[in-house]
N, C-alpha and C positions, 0 to 999 in steps of 0.2 A: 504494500500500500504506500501512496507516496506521502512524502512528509508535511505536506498542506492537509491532505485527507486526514491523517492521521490525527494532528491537531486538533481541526473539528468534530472527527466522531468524539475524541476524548474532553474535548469543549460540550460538545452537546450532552454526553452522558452525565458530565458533572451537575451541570444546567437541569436536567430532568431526573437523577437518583438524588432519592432525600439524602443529606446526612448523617452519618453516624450518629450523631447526637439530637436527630431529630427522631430519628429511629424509637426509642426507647417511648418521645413523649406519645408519637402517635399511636404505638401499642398500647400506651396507657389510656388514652382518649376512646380509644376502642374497646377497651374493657370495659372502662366506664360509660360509656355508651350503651353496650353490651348490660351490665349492671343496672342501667337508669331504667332500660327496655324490660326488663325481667322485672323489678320494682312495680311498674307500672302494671305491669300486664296480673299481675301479683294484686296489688291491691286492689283492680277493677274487679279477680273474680268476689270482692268483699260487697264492695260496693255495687255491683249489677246482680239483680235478681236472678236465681239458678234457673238455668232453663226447662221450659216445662217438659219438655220430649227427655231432656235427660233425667228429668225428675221421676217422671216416670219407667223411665228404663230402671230406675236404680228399686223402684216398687218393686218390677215385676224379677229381677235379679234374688229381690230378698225371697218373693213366693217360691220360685225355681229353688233356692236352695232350703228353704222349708217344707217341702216335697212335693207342693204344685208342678200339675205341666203345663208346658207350654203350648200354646194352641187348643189345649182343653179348658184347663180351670181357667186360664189366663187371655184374653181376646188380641190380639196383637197379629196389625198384617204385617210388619216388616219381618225382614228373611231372621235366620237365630244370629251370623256374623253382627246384625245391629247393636246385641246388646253384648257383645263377646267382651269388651274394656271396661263397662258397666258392670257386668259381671263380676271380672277382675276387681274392682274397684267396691263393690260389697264384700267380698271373699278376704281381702287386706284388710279390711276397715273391721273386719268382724275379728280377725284374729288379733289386730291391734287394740281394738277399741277403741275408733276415733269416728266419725260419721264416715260413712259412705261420697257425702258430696264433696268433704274437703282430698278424701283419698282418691277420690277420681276425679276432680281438678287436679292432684300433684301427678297423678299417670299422665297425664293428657300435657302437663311441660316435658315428663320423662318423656314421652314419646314424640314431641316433638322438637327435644335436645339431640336426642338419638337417630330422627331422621335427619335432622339438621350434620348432624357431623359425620352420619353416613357418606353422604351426597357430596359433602366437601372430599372427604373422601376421596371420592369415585373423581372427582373432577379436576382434582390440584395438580394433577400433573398432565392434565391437557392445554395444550397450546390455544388456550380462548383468550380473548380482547380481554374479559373481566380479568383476568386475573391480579392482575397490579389492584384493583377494586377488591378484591375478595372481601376482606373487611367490612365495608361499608356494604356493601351486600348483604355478608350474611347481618348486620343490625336492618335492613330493612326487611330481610326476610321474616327477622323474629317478629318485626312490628305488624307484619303480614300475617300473620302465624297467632302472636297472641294478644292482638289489641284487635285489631280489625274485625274478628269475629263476634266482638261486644256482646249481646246477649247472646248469638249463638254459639258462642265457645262451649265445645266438647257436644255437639251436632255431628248428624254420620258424616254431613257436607265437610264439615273441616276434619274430622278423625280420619276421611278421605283423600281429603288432599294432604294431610301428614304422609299418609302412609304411601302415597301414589310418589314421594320426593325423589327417591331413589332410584327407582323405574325413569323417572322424567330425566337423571344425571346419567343411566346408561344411553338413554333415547341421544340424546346429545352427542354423545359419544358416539353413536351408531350414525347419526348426522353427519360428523366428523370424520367421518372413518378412521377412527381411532380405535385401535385393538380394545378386547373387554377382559377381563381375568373370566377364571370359571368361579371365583367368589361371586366376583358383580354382578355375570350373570346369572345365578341360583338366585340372589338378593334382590334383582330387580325382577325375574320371574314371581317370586313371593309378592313384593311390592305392588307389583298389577295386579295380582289376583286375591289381594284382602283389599285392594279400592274396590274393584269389580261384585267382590263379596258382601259388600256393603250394599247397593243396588244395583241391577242389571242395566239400569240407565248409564253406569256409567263407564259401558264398556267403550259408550261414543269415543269418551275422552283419551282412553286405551286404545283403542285403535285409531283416532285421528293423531295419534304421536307416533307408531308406526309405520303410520303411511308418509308423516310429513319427514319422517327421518331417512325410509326410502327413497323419496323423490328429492330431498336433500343433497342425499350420499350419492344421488342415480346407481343407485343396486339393489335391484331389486329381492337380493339374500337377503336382504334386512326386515323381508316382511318374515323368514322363515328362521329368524336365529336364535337360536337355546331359548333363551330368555321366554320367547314368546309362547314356543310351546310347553316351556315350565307353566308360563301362566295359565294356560290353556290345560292342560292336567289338571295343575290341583283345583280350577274351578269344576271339572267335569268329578274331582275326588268330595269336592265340598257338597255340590247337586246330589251326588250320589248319598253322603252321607245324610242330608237333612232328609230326603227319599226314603232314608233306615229310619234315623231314629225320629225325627220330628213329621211321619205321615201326611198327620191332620195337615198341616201347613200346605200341601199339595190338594187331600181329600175335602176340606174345608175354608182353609183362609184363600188359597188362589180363586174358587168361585166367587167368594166375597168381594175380592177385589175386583173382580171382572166385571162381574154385575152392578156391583155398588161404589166401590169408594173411586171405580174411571169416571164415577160419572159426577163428580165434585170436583171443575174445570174450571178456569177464567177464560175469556175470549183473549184471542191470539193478541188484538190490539192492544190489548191492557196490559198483558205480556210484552208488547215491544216497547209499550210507549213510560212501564216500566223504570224507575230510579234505577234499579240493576242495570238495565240493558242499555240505558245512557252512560251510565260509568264505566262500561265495560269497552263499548263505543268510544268514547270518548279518549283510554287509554290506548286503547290499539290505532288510533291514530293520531295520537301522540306520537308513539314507536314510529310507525309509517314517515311520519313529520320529521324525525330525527337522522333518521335512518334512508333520506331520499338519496343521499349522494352517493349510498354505497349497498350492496346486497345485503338481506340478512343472512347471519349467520347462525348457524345450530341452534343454538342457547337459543333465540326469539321463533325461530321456525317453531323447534319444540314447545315451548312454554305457549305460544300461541294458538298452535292446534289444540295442546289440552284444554286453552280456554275455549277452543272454537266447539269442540268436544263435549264439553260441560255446558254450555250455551245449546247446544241440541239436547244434553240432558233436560235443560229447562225448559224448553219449551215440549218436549215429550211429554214430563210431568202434566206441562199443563197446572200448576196450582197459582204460584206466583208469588208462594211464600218465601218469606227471606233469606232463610238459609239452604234455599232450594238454588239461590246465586251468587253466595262464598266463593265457590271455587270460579265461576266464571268472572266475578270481580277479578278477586285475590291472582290471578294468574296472567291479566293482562299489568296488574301493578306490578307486578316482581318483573314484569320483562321491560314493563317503563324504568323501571330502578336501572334493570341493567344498561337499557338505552342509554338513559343516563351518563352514566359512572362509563361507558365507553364510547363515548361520542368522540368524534374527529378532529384531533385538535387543531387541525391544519386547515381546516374549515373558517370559512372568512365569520367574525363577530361568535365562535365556537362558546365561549365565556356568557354572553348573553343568552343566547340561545339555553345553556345550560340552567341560569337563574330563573329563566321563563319555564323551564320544563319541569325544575323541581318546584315549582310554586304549585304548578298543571296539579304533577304527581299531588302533592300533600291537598290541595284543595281537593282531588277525587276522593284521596283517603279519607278526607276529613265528612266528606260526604257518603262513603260506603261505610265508616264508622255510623253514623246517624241513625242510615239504612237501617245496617242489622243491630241496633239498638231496641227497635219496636219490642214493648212488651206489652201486658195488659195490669193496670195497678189493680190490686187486689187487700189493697193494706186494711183499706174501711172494711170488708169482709172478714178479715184475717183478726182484727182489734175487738168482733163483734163476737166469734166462734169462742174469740182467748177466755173470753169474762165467762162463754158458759160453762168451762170447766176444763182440765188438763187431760191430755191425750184422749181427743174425742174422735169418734167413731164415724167418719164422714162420710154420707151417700148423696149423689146429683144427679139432679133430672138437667141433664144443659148437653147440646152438642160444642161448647164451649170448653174445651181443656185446659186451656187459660187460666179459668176461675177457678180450678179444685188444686191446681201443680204449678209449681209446688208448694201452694200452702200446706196441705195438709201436711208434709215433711217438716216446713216449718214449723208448725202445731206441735211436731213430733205424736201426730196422731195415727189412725190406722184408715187406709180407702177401702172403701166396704165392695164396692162393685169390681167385675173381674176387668173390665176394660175401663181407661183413659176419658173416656168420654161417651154417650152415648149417638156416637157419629152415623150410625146408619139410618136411625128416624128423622134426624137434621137430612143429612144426603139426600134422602129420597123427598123427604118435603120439598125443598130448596129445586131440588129439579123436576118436581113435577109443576112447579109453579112458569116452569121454561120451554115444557117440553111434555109431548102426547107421547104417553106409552101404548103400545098394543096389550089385548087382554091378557096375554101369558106373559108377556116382560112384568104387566102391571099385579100378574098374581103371583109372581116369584121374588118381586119387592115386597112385595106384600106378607113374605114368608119369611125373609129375613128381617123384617121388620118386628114381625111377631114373634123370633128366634128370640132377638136381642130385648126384647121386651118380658119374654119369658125371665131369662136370666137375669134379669134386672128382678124380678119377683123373688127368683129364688134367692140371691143374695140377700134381699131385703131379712129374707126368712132364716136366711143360715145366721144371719150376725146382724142382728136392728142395730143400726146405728142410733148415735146419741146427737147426731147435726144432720138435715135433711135440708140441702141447697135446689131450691128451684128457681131457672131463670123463665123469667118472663118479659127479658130484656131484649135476648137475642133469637126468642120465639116464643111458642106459646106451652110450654111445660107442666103449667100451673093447671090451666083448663083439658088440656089432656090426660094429666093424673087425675083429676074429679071426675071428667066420663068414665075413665076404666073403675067398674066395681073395686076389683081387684087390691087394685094399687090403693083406691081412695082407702076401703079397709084397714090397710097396713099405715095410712098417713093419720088414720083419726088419735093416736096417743100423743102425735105431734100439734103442738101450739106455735103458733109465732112469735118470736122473738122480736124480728126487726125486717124491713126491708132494707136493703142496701143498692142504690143503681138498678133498679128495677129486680134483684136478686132477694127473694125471700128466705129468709133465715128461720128454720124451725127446728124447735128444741123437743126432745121425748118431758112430758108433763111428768111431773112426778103423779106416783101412784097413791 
């Protein structure tokens, strides 16, 4: 090399590697960075009410290990993977003795500390743009990870994309055409196939990282490599198993769901037009925006298809609930982060363009934060239940889940009925008020209607409860228990307490 060149590579290098002595502070800045992110995300699970779906996974975890089954005594359409960390997280907390919810809050960082540094992993010694960034990455990944999902932190959506990280850091790789160990790949084969295990919807997002990594690589081996058909086994090992041991879930809950809980949908417009699908939108062409002067590379092809991926999960779904669009948020930000953190420095006004992008970035965040904050206050209900006595015996008439979870954990009381909510009388209400059935569609609602209304009786009868919620807020509950003989019989010991929000509060009379 001649000695003018020479000069300035070693001019430049000086010019762009930190110092020795800057070295040490920036580690430190990043720990505590690192440290401030964990604090936070730490005191939100105090301060943001537990979420109701995971409230009641952790119900029906405690029945399952008191000798209930599942799918019989217990009503529950989602697959058994849903409640598999739920599970785990009763099963600690009992041999400890500490609650259930703060032991599966601390799984749910272990498991996303442990995907987090899988992935780094898998990826620190690939030749990507981020790398010099690594750091400031992974603090926006954690903020991705455990602030962003505000009330729905420990949702399958985000226990999903925890678990899919690893998978997504070979996918990159496979992008790259960069060789894989036969660790990585066993680890990311598992990795696809406990996201995929969680819901079938979300094999979208598995196979649109597949394909984008194929068409990335141009090789088309990459749609056929270890990994995939690792994932590909043990879903067909998982099928088989819930086949054995959990039946009913084939013989009973899949009719349910077919019949009844497709057909509680929002219109597709409301779905686009959708705070999710704006923020989602709005990040990917951010990316697009940054990234005009040059191709993307692996890291955004990947992270992009899974959002595109998860973005056909939602609207599959069809519901439009919030954390039905975590992952399709959460996955275009992390590829804005990385836009970011490797944007072109040789690009004319690089510097501005950067301050404008990361305002973009945090202003979405601060907005997708918002989002999956929605909860429903329940405290007036919760203050009314306290006074009438400790560990009370809770029964609801509401298709309202909301309103019982997780108070009644709060309460540290007992849920008298075998399902969540009485969702199949709401469903069919709700969509008969939309929509003309034929006589056989309309006499087989009509039978799981009467199923779930059975079971509501016997519960009543197995275990009276000592607080009796009916909402006549979010339908008509009140007047439907008074026509059924039935029901009214079993309510006459109960007096009224209070209404609250249109929710009446009844108490069992003393005798």
């Amino acid at each position: 090399m001649p000695e003018k060149d020479l000069r300035m590579t070693i001019d430049v290098g000086l010019r762009l590697a930190p110092s020795e002595a800057a070295l040490p502070q920036a580690r430190s800045a990043l720990w505590f960075a690192a440290a401030a992110v964990f604090a936070v995300a730490l005191a939100m699970r105090w301060l943001i009410p537990f979420n109701v779906d995971v409230s009641w996974w952790l119900i029906v975890g405690e029945r399952v290990l008191d000798g209930q089954r599942l799918y019989v005594d217990i009503l529950e359409t989602n697959p058994p993977m849903a409640g598999a960390v739920y599970f785990l997280g009763v099963v600690l907390a009992r041999a400890i003795d500490v609650r259930p919810e703060v032991v599966t809050d601390g799984l749910v960082f272990f498991l996303m500390a442990g995907s987090l540094g899988v992935t780094w992993r898998m990826l620190r010694d690939s030749p990507l743009r981020g790398r010099s960034a690594a750091g400031p990455l992974a603090i926006w990944a954690m903020l991705l990870l455990g602030i962003l999902p505000m009330y729905d932190f420990g949702q399958r959506e985000h226990l999903a994309l925890i678990a899919m990280l690893p998978a997504l850091g070979v996918f990159i790789r496979r992008g790259n055409r960069e060789p894989v160990s036969a660790v990585a790949m066993l680890i990311a084969g598992v990795s696809a196939a406990i996201t995929m295990s969680f819901k079938p919807y979300f094999a979208f997002a598995v196979g649109s990282c597949i394909v984008a990594a194929a068409v990335h690589a141009r090789q088309w081996r990459v749609l056929l490599v270890p990994e995939n058909w690792i994932a590909a086994a043990l879903i067909v090992i998982y099928g088989v198993c819930v086949y054995v041991f959990c039946p009913e879930y084939f013989s009973a809950i899949y009719p349910l769901v077919r019949d009844v809980y497709l057909l509680l949908t929002a219109p597709f417009l409301a779905l686009f037009v959708s705070a999710a699908t704006t923020l989602c939108i709005a990040s990917v062409l951010a990316v697009l925006v940054l990234q005009r002067r040059r191709q993307l590379d692996s890291v955004l092809v990947v992270l992009l298809a899974a959002a595109f991926g998860f973005v056909v999960a939602f609207f599959v779904q069809r519901k439009g609930w919030g954390y039905h669009a975590y992952p399709m948020v959460a996955l275009p930000l992390m590829a804005l982060g990385y836009a970011i953190a490797t944007m072109d420095r040789e690009a004319p006004r690089w510097r501005q363009w950067r301050v404008v992008a990361s305002i973009v970035a945090a202003v979405i965040f601060v907005n997708g934060c918002l989002w999956f904050n929605a909860s429903v206050d329940v405290r007036d209900i919760e203050k009314v239940i306290a006074r009438l006595g400790p560990h009370p015996k809770i029964l609801m008439l509401s298709g309202a889940a909301t309103i019982g979870h997780p108070m009644v954990r709060t309460l540290q009381g007992t849920w008298v009925s075998r399902q969540e909510a009485l969702l199949i009388r709401e469903i069919v209400r709700r969509a008969r008020l939309d929509n003309t059935f034929d006589a056989a569609t309309s006499a087989r609602l009509d039978t799981y209607v009467a199923r779930e209304r059975a079971g509501l009786v016997e519960d009543f009868r197995k275990q009276p409860p000592d607080v009796v919620l009916i909402d006549n807020d979010n339908s008509d509950w009140g007047a439907w228990a008074q026509a059924d003989p039935e029901l009214n019989a079993l309510l006459k010991p109960y007096v009224l307490a209070q209404t609250v929000h249109g929710i009446d509060i009844l108490r069992r009379a003393a005798p």
